[in-house]
N, C-alpha and C positions, 0 to 999 in steps of 0.2 A: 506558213507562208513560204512560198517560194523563188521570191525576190533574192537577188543578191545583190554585193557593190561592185561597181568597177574601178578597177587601178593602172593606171598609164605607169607602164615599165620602163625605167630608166637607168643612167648609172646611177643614181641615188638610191636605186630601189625601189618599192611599191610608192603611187602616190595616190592615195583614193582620189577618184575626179567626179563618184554620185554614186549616194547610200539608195538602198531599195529600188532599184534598178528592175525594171519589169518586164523589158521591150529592149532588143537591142538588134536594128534593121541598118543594111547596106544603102546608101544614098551618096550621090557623086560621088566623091573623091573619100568618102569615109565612114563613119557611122555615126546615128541617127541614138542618143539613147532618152527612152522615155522611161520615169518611175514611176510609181504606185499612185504617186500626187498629180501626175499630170506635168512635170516640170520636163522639160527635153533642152539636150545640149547636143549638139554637133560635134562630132573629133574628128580629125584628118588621121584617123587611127586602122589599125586589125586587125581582130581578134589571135591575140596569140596563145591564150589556153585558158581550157574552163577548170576550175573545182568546184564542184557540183556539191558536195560534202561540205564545202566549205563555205557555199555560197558568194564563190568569190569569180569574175570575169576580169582575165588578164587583158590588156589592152598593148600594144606597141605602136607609137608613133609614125607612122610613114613619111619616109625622106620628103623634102620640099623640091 
């Protein structure tokens, strides 16, 4: 498989915000992410770096 998860970067560190992440598209003000299941969340987020290896999509919040 080549799904990975995404994580909103914070000062706290990584926060998973969706496992098996399949889809991740630009739409208004952020991004659009769809999974494997069909499930999609909105972030007012990103992308601030991929690990591909690791199957992991970094995300960063953008200012309000």
């Amino acid at each position: 498989m080549c799904e990975a998860n995404a994580y909103l970067l914070g000062d706290g560190g990584e926060t998973l915000i969706m496992e098996s992440v399949d889809e991740v598209s630009p739409e208004g003000d952020g991004l659009k992410l769809v999974n494997i299941f069909g499930e999609q969340k909105f972030i007012r987020a990103a992308v601030h770096s991929l690990s591909l290896v690791d199957h992991k999509v970094f995300l960063k919040e953008l200012d309000r």
